[in-house]
GUMAR-242865 format. One record per residue (C-alpha): residue number from 1; chain; x, y, z. Coordinates in pm, whole numbers, plus 50000, padded with zeros to 5 digits. Example, Ala and Ser with C-alpha at 12.3 -4.5 7.8 and 13.67 -1.06 7.14 Angstrom:
% GUMAR-242865
    nr   kette      c1      c2      c3
     1       A   51230   49550   50780
     2       A   51367   49894   50714
This chain:
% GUMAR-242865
    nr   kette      c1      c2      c3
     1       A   10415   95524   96558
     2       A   10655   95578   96260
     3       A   10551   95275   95979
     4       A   10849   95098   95874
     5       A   10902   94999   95520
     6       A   10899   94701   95360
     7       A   11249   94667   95270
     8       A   11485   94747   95538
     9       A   11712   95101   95505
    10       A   12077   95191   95509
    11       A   12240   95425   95698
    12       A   12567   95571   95595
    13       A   12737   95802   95852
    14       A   13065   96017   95782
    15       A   13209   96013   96120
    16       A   13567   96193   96000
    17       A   13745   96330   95735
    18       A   14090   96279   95857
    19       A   14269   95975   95663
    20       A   14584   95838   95648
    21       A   14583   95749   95224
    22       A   14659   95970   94967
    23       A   14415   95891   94678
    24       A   14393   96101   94428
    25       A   14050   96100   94344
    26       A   13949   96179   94694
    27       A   13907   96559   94864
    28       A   14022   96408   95219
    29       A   14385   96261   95077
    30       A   14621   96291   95355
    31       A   14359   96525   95549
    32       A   14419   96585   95894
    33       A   14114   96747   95955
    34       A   14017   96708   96361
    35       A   13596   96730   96355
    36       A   13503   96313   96481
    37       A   13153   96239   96576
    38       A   13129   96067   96876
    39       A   13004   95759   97014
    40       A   12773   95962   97207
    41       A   12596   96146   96901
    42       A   12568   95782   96800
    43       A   12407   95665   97054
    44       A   12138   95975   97033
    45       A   12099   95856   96698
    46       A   12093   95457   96684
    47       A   11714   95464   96841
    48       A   11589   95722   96562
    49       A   11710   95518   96255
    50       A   11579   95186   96413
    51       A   11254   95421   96449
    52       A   11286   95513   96089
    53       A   11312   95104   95952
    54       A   11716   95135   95920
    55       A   11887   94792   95958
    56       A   12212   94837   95771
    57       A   12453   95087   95922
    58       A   12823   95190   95765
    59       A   13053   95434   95869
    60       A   13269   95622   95607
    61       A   13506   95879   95626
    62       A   13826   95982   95556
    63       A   13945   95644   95724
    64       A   13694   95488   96017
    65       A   13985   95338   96152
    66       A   14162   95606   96263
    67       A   13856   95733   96481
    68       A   13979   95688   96814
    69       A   13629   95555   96947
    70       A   13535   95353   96623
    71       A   13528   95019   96857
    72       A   13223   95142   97090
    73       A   13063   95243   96818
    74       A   13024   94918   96584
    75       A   12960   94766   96930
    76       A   12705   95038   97011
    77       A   12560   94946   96664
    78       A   12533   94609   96662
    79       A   12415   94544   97050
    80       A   12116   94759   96909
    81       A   12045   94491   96668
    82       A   12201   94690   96344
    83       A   12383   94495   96081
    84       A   12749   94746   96085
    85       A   13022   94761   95829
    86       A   13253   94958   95773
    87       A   13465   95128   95463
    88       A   13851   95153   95519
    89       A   14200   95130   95286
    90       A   14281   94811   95491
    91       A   14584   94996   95593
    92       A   14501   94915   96009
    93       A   14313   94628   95986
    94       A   14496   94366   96034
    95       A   14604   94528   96375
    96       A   14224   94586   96450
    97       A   14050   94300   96321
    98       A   13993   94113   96592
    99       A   13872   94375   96783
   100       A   13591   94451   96528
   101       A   13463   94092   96520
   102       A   13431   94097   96870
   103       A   13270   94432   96861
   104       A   13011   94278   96615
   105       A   13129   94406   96244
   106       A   12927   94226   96070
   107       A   13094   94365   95690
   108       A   13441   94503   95595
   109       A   13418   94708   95260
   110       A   13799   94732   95170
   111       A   13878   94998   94892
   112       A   14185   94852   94656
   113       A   14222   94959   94277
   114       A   14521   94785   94118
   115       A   14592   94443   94102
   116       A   14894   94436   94298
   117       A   15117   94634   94572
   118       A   15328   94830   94292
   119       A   15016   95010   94104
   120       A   14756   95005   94442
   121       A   15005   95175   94674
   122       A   15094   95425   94411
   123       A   14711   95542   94304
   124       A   14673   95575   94658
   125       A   14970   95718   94756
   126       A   15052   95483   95072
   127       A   15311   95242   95092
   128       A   15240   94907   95205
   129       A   14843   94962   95173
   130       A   14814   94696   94914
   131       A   14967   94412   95134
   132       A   14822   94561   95431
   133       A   14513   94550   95318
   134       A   14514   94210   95172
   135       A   14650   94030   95502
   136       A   14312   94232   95701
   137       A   14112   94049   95466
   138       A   14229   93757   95531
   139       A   14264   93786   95879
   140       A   13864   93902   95869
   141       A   13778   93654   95639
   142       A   13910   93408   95913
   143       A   13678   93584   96186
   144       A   13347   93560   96032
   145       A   13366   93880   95887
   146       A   13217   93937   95592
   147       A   13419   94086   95275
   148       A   13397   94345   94991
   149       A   13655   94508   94789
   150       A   13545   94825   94666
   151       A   13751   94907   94339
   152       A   13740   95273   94116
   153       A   13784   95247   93758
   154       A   13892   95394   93490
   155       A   14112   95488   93203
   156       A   14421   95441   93455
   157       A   14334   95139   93565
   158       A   14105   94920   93391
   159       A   14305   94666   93210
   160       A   14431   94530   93553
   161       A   14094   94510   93696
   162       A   14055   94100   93564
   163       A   14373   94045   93729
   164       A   14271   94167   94045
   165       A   13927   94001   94010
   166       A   14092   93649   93985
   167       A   14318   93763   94312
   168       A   14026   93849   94485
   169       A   13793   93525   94423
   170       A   14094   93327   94502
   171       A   14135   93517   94809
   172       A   13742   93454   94936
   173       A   13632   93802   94848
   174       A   13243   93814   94903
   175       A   13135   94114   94673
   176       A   13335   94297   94458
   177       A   13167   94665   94396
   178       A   13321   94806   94066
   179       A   13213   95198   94035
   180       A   13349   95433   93766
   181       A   13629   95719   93841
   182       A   13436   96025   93917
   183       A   13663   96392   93855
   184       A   13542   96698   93754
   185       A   13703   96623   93440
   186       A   13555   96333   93240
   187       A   13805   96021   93165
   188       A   13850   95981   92854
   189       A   13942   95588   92709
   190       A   14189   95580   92397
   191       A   13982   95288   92261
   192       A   13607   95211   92379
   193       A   13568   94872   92243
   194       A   13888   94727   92457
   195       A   13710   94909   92753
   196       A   13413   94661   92621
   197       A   13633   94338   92557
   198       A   13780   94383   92885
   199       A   13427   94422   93060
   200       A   13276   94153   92844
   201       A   13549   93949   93063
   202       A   13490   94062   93378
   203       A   13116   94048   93400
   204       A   13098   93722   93248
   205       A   13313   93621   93541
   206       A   13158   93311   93758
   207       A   13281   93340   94115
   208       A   13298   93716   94194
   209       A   13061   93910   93925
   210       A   13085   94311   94024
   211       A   12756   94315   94202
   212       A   12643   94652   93996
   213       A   12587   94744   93642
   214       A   12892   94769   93440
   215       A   13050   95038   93482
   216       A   13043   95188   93156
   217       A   12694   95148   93075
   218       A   12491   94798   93022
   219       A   12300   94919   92674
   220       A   12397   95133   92360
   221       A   12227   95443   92500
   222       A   12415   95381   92835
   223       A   12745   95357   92704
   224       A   12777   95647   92462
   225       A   12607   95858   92751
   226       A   12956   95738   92948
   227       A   13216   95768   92680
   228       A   13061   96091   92518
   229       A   12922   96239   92788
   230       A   13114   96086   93138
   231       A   12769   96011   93257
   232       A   12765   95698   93500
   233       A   12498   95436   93454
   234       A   12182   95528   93643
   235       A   11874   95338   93735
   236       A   11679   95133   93409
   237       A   11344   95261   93549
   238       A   11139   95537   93658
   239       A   11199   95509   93966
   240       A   11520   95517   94175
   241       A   11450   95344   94523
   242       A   11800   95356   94651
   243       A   11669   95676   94726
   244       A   11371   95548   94930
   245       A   11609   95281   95105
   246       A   11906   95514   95212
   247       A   12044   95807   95397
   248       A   12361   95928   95442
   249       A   12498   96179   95719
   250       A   12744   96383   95680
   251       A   12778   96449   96007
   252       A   13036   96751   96062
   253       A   12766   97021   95956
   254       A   12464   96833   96009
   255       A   12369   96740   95665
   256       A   12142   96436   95503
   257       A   12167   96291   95177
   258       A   11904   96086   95047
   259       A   12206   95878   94796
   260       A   12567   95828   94948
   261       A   12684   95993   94554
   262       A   12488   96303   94676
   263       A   12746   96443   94916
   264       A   13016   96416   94642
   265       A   12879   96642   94420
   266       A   12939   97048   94355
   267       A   12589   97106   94443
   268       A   12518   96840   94719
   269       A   12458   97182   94970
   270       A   12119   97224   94770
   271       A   12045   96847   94767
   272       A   12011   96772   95146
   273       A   11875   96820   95440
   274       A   11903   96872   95827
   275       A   11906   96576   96056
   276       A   11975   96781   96385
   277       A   11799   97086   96459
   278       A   11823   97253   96782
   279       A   12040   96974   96887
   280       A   11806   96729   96852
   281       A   11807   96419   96551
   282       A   11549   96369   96340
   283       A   11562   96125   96064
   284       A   11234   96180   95961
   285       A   11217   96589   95882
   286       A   10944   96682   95579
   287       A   11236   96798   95435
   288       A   11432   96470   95411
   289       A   11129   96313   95352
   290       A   11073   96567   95029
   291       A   11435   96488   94877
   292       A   11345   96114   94937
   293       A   11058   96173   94684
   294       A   11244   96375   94446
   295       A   11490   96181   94373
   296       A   11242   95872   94389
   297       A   11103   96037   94068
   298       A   11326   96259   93942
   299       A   11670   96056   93975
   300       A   11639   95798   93700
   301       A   11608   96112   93445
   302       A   11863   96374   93604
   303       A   12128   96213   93844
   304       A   12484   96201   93628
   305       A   12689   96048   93920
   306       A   12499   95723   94009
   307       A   12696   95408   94160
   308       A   12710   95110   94011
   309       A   12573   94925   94307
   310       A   12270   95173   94331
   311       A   12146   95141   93986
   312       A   12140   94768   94009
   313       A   12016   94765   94363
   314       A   11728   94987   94247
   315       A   11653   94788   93957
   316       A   11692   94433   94126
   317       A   11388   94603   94371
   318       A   11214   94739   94058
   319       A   11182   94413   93924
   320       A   11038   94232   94219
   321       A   11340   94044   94315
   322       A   11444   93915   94689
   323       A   11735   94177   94784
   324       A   12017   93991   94960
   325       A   12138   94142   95268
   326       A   12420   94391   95196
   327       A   12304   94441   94855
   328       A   12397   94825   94874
């Protein structure tokens, strides 16, 4: 009988690369790539990651909501008793919405970046996704669904990021995750104390505070790390335990990730594990089970890409503190 940990675990699954958005900080823009896993390889798996103390489960992509079977699957989900969200552009959701509550979505994580239809559509290269994806908040705001804007920032971007915030509290945005613009070539700000003005602002805000560390670094140390360096803010202690509370499947060639930044770097092949071998799942491999305590001990010193969200969810654990549900 496995043990199940204290805290309960996350579960991301990519379950397609094809999307429908052109960002262009993102491999998949405009990707029409045909690999979808199915309902059925869900179903396989659902019993393994209740088995292995998961509670949370998102699917990612590409865009979730152009799987054609993404409705049986939040359903097969949450009739399992998993919390489910989901990560989208918003583009379809207002046509699918009610569909999802009464599947059982419990979370909508809706990625925008500018503060209105003119700079949003244009970073990722859609038209309409900005109003598009406004009205499916709404309209799952309405249906008990809760919400969360996912926003990328950076040097392109983050002097309309206040604007936006204001939009989204008036709107009845739940969380607001603010993560810094990762590229293989580091942003670089004209002036780094407006960068800090304007944060100052936004993280002083009272009705929709980013729910991770700023994203150019909370101390000194932090922040010249980020400007000099492009080094995101990482966990405050020793220990990272995002990586004890999460795995993430990418699920086209079979691979686990013990941090849902691991996939998205250039050496993520050397960072993960198998979750199906012989055509069988297994969540709980040595193997996963050795990256889990690797970068347990070794992330806090080493990982360059951390999320906002998982450096304060590790150190919100770190100090002792309840963890609110959907607090990754």
């Amino acid at each position: 009988m496995t043990t199940l940990p204290e805290r309960p675990r996350y579960l991301f699954i990519r379950i397609l690369e094809a999307c429908n958005a052109g960002c262009f900080m993102c491999d998949f823009a405009h990707s029409r790539d045909t690999y979808r896993f199915t309902n059925e390889d869900l179903s396989e798996l659902v019993p393994k990651a209740l088995e292995e103390g998961v509670r949370y489960l998102r699917f990612t992509g590409g865009e979730p909501l152009m799987h054609r079977e993404i409705l049986p699957m939040v359903r097969t989900a949450a009739e399992a008793g998993l919390q489910v969200s989901l990560i989208t552009n918003g583009m379809l959701l207002p046509r699918m919405a009610d569909a999802l509550a009464e599947a059982g979505l419990s979370l909508v994580v809706v990625s925008i970046d500018g503060m209105d239809a003119k700079s949003h559509d244009l970073f990722r290269d859609a038209r309409n996704c900005f109003d598009r994806a406004v009205e499916g908040l709404k309209l799952a705001k309405s249906l008990g669904i809760m919400c969360r804007v996912n926003s990328v920032v950076g040097p392109h971007n983050y002097r309309e990021m206040p604007e936006l915030q204001e939009f989204l509290a008036d709107l009845g945005v739940d969380q607001w995750d603010l993560s810094a613009l990762k590229l293989s070539q580091m942003p670089t700000y004209p002036d780094e104390d407006d960068v800090r003005r304007v944060g100052e602002r936004i993280y002083a805000h009272e009705r929709l505070r980013p729910m991770g560390k700023r994203w150019y670094g909370e101390t000194a140390e932090e922040q010249h790390r980020y400007f000099a360096q492009g080094v995101t803010p990482r966990v405050s202690q020793d220990r990272c335990f995002a990586a004890e509370d999460v795995v993430y499947l990418d699920a086209k060639d079979g691979s686990a990730f013990v941090c849902a930044c691991l996939p998205h770097r250039t050496d993520g092949g050397s960072n993960s594990a198998r979750f199906r071998t012989g055509g069988v799942v297994d969540l709980g491999t040595p193997r996963l089970r050795e990256m889990q305590q690797h970068f347990a001990a070794h992330g806090p010193a080493s990982c360059t890409g951390c999320n906002a969200a998982s450096a304060r969810y590790s150190d919100v654990v770190a100090a002792g503190s309840d963890v609110p549900a959907w607090a990754y």
